[in-house]
N, C-alpha and C positions, 0 to 999 in steps of 0.2 A: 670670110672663112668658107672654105669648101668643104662639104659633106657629099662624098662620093657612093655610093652603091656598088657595093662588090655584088660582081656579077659570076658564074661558072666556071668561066675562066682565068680569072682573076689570081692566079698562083703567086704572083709576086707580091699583089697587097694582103696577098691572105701572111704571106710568108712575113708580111711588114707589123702586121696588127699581131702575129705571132709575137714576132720580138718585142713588142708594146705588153703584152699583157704577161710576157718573160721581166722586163723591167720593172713592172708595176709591182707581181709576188715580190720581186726581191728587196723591195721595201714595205711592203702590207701585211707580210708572211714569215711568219719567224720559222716557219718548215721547209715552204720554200721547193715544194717540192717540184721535180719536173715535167711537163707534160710533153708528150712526142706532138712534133706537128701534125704526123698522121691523127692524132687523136683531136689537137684541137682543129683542122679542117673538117673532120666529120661532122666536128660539134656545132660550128659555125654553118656550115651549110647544110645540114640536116636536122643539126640536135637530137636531145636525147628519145623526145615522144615524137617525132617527124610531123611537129603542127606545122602551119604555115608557118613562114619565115621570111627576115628581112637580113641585113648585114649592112653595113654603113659605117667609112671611116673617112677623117681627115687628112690627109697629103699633109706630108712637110716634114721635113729632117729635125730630127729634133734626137739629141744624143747619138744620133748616128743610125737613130731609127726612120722609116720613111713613115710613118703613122705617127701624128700627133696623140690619136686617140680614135674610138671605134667605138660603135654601139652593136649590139646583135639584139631584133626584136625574136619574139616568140607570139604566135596569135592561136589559139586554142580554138578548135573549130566545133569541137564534140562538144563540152564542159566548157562553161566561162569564158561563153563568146564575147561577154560583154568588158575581158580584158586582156591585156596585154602583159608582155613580163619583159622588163627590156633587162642586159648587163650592159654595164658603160665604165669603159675604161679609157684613162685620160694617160700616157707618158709621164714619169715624177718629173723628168728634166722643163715639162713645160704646163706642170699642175699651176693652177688660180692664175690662169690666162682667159678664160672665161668658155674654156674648149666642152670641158663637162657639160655646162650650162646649155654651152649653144645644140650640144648633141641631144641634150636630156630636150628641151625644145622641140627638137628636129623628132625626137621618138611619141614626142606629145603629140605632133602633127600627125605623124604617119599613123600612131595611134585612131586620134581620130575619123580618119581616112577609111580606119577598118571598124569603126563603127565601136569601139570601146572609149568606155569613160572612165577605167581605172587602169593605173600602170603597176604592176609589182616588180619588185627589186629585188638582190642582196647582195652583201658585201661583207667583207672579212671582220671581227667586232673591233674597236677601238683603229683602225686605217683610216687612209682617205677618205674614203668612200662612204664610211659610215657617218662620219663629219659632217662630209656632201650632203648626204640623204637627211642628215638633221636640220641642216641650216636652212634646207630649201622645203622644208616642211612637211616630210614621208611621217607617217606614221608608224608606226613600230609594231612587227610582231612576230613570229614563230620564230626563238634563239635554237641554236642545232648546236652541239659538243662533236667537236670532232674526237676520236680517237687512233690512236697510230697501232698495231699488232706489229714489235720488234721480231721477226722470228729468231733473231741470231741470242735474243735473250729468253725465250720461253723455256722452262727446265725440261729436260728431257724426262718424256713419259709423260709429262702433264697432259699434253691434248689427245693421248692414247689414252687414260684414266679417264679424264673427262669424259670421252665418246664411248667409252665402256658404262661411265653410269649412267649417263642417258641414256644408253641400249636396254640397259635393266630394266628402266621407267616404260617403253616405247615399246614392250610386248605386243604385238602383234601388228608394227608396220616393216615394213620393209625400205630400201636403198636402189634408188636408181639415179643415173647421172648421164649427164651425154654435153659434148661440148658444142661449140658455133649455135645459130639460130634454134629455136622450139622447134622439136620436131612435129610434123604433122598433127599425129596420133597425138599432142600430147596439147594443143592448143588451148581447147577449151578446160581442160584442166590449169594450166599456167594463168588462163585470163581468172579463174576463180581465186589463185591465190593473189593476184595480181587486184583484185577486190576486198581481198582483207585488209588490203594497208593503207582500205580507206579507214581504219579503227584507229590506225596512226596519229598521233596529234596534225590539227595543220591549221591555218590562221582562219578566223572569222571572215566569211560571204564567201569562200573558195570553196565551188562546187566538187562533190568526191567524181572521179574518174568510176566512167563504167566499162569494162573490161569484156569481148568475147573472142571466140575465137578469129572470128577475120583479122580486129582490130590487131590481137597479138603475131600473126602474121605479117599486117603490112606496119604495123608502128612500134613494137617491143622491143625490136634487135635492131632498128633501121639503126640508128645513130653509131651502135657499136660496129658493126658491120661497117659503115662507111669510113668509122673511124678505124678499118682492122686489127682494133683489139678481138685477142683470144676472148671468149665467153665459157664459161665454166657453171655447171649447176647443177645442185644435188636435190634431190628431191624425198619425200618421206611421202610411200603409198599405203594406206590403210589394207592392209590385208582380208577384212569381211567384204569392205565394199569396192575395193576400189580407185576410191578418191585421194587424189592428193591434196593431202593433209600439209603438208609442207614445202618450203623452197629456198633453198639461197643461191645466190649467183656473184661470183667475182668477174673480174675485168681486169685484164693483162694485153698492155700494148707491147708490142713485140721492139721497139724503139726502147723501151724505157722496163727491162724485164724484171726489173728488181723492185719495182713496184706495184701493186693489185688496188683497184677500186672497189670495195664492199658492192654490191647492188642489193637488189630487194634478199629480205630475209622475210617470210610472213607465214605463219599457221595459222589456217582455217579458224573460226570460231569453237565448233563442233570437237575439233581434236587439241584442244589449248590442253594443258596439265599432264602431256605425259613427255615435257625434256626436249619434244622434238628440235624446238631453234636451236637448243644448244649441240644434237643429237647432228645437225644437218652442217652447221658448222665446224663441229670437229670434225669430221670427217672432209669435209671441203677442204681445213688445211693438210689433213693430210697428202690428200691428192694434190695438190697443191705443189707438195714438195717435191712431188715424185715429175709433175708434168711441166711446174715452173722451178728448175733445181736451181735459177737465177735471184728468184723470190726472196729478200729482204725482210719487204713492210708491206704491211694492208692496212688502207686508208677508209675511214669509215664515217660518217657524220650521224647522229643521233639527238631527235628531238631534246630539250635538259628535263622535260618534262618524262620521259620513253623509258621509267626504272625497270622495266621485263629487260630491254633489250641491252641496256646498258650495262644490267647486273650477270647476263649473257657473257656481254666482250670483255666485259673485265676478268670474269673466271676464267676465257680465255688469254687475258695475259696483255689484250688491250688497254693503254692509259692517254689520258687527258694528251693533247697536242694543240695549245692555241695556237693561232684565235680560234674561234667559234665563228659560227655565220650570226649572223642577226638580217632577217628577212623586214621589207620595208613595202607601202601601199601608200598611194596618190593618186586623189583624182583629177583623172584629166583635164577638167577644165582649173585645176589651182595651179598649174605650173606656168608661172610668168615666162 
């Protein structure tokens, strides 16, 4: 079996491992939802935090796809140098050929090459994959709930009332918004809130990410950017001092406009109890409507444990969409 290395220019097998990981949702996925290739190329060659990175797939026709299967490593160079995060996606037409295995191997290897001895995982809850991860001995840990926001169902005036009573609560902050990359000026305020959601749940021995201004400069928007999704973000400024108190950010690929990715939503410690997440989000959808009038549905994942944020998306109108993620950890040296 061959395991190749996509390399820069590699458009054709990026285009190949596309339709592989197209195949895969549309049996793992009961949502199923679409991703533009502009989007997954960024994501493969850059990702979302612009750590180092690897990409590797197998050659061979298989359903009429040129990719039996693909891994993408991720190696964290700031935080938790001592592991890695691989995805591995195997074609259903050619699943328990022993293609997963040999890749999951192949990412043990490279793994330790880069000096880590633990690999993280995840995968959709009750698929393939999760199977995979059980049989071959991952450990189990952070479940995430997805939720869907229908816009074509939300009753009208809801998310107007909504952003109206959290205006009431949010007495003395103010609204500012700006689309594409953090603006200058606004860096080291993004990286602060971009540190509160280290309070987020997230598994055991995973070091929290520390956040400044450079870093949000050169690694916050890398991934979106390459993958030229719109970026969208609202912000909530404390009016005495200054600080942003708040933040959330959607994601619209301009391939696939009827769709929005949630990104970070997080307030300060400091400014928690006056409405703002929900204060920042209603108003995101509004804007929303007006700058993506293609906009459908926003897609969102949420710790099961995360009841602030989840009792958030539900009053906005978000509900349940399984599966769920179910996040997985192995160490390097147990993978036969």
């Amino acid at each position: 079996m061959r395991i190749v290395q996509l390399g820069p220019a590699d458009d054709d097998a990026v285009r190949a491992c596309w339709d592989t990981r197209n195949a895969a949702r549309a049996v793992d996925d009961l949502v199923n939802r679409p991703m533009a290739l502009g989007t997954f190329t960024g994501w493969l060659r850059v990702g979302w935090s612009a750590n180092p990175s690897e990409a590797w797939y197998v050659p061979g026709e298989a359903a009429g796809a040129a990719a039996a299967g693909w891994c993408r490593l991720d190696f964290p160079d700031l935080e938790n140098r001592d592991r890695a995060f691989a995805s591995i996606v195997v074609h259903p037409a050619v699943r328990r050929r022993g293609i997963g295995r040999a890749l999951l191997r192949h990412a043990a290897a490279r793994s330790a090459a880069h000096g880590r001895s633990v690999i993280g995982s995840v995968g959709a809850i009750g698929s393939a994959g999760e199977a995979f991860a059980r049989a071959l001995g991952f450990a189990l840990g952070l479940e995430e709930d997805r939720r869907i926001l229908d816009l074509r169902t939300v009753p009208e005036g809801q998310v107007a009332r909504l952003r109206a009573e959290a205006a009431a609560k949010a007495a003395g902050y103010s609204l500012i918004r700006w689309t594409g990359p953090t603006p200058e000026e606004r860096l080291e305020q993004v990286a602060g809130l971009l540190n509160a959601m280290n309070d987020a749940p997230s598994d055991a021995g995973w070091e929290e990410d520390r956040w400044d201004a450079r870093r949000v400069r050169e690694r916050a928007d890398a991934g979106s950017v390459a993958a030229g999704q719109h970026i969208y973000s609202v912000a909530a400024l404390h009016d005495a001092s200054g600080e942003m108190a708040g933040l959330t950010q959607v994601y619209v690929a301009p391939e696939v406009p009827d769709w929005g990715d949630q990104g970070i939503t997080a307030v300060t410690r400091p400014h928690r109890g006056h409405r703002l997440g929900l204060l920042v989000k209603a108003t995101m959808i509004e804007w929303l409507a007006e700058a993506e009038p293609d906009l459908t549905r926003v897609s969102t994942d949420n710790a099961a444990s995360n009841s602030y944020m989840i009792a958030v998306n539900e009053a906005l109108g978000y509900r349940l969409a399984p599966p769920g993620l179910q996040f997985y950890q192995i160490p390097v040296a147990d993978v036969g």
